[in-house]
N, C-alpha and C positions, 0 to 999 in steps of 0.2 A: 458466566460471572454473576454471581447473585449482588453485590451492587455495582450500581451505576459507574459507566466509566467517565473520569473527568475527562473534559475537556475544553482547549483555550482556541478560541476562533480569532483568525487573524484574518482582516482583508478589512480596503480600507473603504470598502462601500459598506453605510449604514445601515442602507435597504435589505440587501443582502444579508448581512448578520443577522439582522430581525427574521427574515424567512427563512433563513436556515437553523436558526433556534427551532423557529416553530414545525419544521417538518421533520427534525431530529424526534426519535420515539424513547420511551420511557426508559432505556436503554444507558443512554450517553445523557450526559450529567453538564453542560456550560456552566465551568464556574468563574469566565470572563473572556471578555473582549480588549483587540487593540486593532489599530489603524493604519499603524506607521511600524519600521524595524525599530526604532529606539522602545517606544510601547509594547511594541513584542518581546523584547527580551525581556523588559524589567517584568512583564505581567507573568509570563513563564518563568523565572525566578523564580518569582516571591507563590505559584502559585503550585507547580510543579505539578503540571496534569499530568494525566496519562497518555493524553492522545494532544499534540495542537493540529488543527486543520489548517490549515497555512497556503495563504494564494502566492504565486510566485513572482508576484511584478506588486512592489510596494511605495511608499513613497520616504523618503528620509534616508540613516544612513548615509551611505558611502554609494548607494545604486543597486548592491547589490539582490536586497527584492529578498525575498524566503529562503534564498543560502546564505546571506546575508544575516539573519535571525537566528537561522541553526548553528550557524560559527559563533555566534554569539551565546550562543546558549551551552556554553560547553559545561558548564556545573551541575548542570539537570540531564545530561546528554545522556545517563546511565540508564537512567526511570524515566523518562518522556520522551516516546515516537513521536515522528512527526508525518501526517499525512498531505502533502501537498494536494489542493482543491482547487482549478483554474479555469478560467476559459477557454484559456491559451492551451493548442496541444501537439505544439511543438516540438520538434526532436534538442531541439538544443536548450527548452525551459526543463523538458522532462532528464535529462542526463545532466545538467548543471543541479540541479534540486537535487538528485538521487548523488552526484557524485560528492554535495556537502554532509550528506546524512541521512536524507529523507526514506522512508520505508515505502512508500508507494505514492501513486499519481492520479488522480483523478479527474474527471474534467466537472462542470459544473452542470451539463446535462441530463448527470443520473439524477435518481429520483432521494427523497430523504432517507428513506425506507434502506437505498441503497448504501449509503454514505453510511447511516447507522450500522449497516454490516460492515463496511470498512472500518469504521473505527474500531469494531471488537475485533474485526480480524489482525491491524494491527495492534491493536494493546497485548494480543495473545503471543505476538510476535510473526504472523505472517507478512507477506509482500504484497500491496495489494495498490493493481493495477487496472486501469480502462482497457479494456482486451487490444485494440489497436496501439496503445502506447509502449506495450512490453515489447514490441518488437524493437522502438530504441534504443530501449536499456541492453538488449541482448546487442544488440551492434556495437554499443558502447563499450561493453563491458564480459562479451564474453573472449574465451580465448579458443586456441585448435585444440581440437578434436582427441581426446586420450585413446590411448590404444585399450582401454578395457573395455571400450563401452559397448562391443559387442556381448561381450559378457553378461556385463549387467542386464543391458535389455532382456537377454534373452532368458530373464527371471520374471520379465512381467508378459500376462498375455496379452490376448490383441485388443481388448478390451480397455485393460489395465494402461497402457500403450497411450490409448485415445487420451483415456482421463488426463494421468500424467500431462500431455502434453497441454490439454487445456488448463488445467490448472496450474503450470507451471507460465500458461503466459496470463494467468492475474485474474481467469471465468472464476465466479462467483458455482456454489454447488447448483446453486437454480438454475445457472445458466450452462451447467452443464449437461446437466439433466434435460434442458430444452434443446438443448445441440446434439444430443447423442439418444433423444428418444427414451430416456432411463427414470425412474425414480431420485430425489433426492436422499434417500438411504440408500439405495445401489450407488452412487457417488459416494458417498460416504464412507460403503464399505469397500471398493475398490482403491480410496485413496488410503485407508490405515493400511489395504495390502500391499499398495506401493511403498508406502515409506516404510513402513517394516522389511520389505523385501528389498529394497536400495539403501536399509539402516541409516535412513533420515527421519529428524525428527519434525519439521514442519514443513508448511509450504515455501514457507521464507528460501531454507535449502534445497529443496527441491524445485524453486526456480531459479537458485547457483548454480546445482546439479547440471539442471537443461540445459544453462546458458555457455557453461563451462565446455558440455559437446555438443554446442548449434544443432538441439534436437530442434529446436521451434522454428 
């Protein structure tokens, strides 16, 4: 993306919002903050990022915290992902967030560097998860096993196979690349081979795909 993607920081520690402005890179664009779910909704209105970062235990409202915010934001629902950003990394904060809306999970331990690749991962539309947390979502939210997926599989190699599956529970291409010994362009080109050959268009699906036959 040659500009910056917007984005609206939600969490109601001040400290925090200041540090994480400053370790966001040139990349991601803050065009505001809030504190509380009344503040989130109205700032996300009237501002309609592209990305909100959004922690999931907030204060105000009804209780309900970062799904809370995204049910409220149903007018911008169309043009603004939402990335939940927490300390919390819980099975029941991560699958309540994801089941109002949210496009991935992260916790607050990654680095800025990181987060800045979440956020254009989802503005482009992928799903972007803490490798430990996808496993959740897939409990959550997959179903049994279809009977093609022998099939299919047996379109990707064994290589092809590894990536897939890491990328499908939320690794970053760096961190695939460090998990499997490989280049960050050998990632790259084994994941166009997969989704051209499973005729999926992003990661987003191709971690429905996964979840749908409990590959992960």
């Amino acid at each position: 993306m040659s500009e910056p993607v917007t984005v609206v920081v939600v969490d109601d520690h001040a400290i925090f919002r200041s540090g994480l402005k400053a370790d966001l890179d040139g990349r991601v664009h803050v065009v505001a903050e809030a504190a509380t779910v009344e503040d989130a909704v109205t700032v996300i209105t009237q501002h309609r990022p592209q990305v909100v970062l959004l922690d999931v235990h907030l204060p105000g409202g009804k209780g309900g915290g970062g799904a809370e915010v995204i049910a409220g934001c149903g007018d911008v629902r169309d043009s603004t992902r939402f990335l939940a950003l927490s300390v919390s990394d819980s099975a029941e904060d991560v699958v309540t967030v994801i089941r109002a809306g949210a496009r991935g999970y992260v916790t607050k331990t990654i680095s800025g560097a990181d987060i800045s690749d979440a956020v254009l991962r989802v503005a482009s539309g992928d799903a972007v998860f803490s490798p430990r947390l996808a496993g959740f979502v897939l409990d959550a939210f997959g179903t049994a096993a279809v009977a093609a997926v022998d099939s299919e599989l047996d379109r990707l190699s064994a290589r092809e196979l590894e990536v897939m599956r890491l990328i499908a529970r939320g690794y970053s291409y760096k961190e695939v690349a460090k998990e499997l010994f490989i280049s960050i362009k050998t990632v790259e080109t084994h994941v166009s081979a997969v989704l051209r050959k499973l005729q999926l268009s992003s990661r987003h699906e191709l971690t429905r795909w996964a979840a749908e036959r409990r590959l992960l």
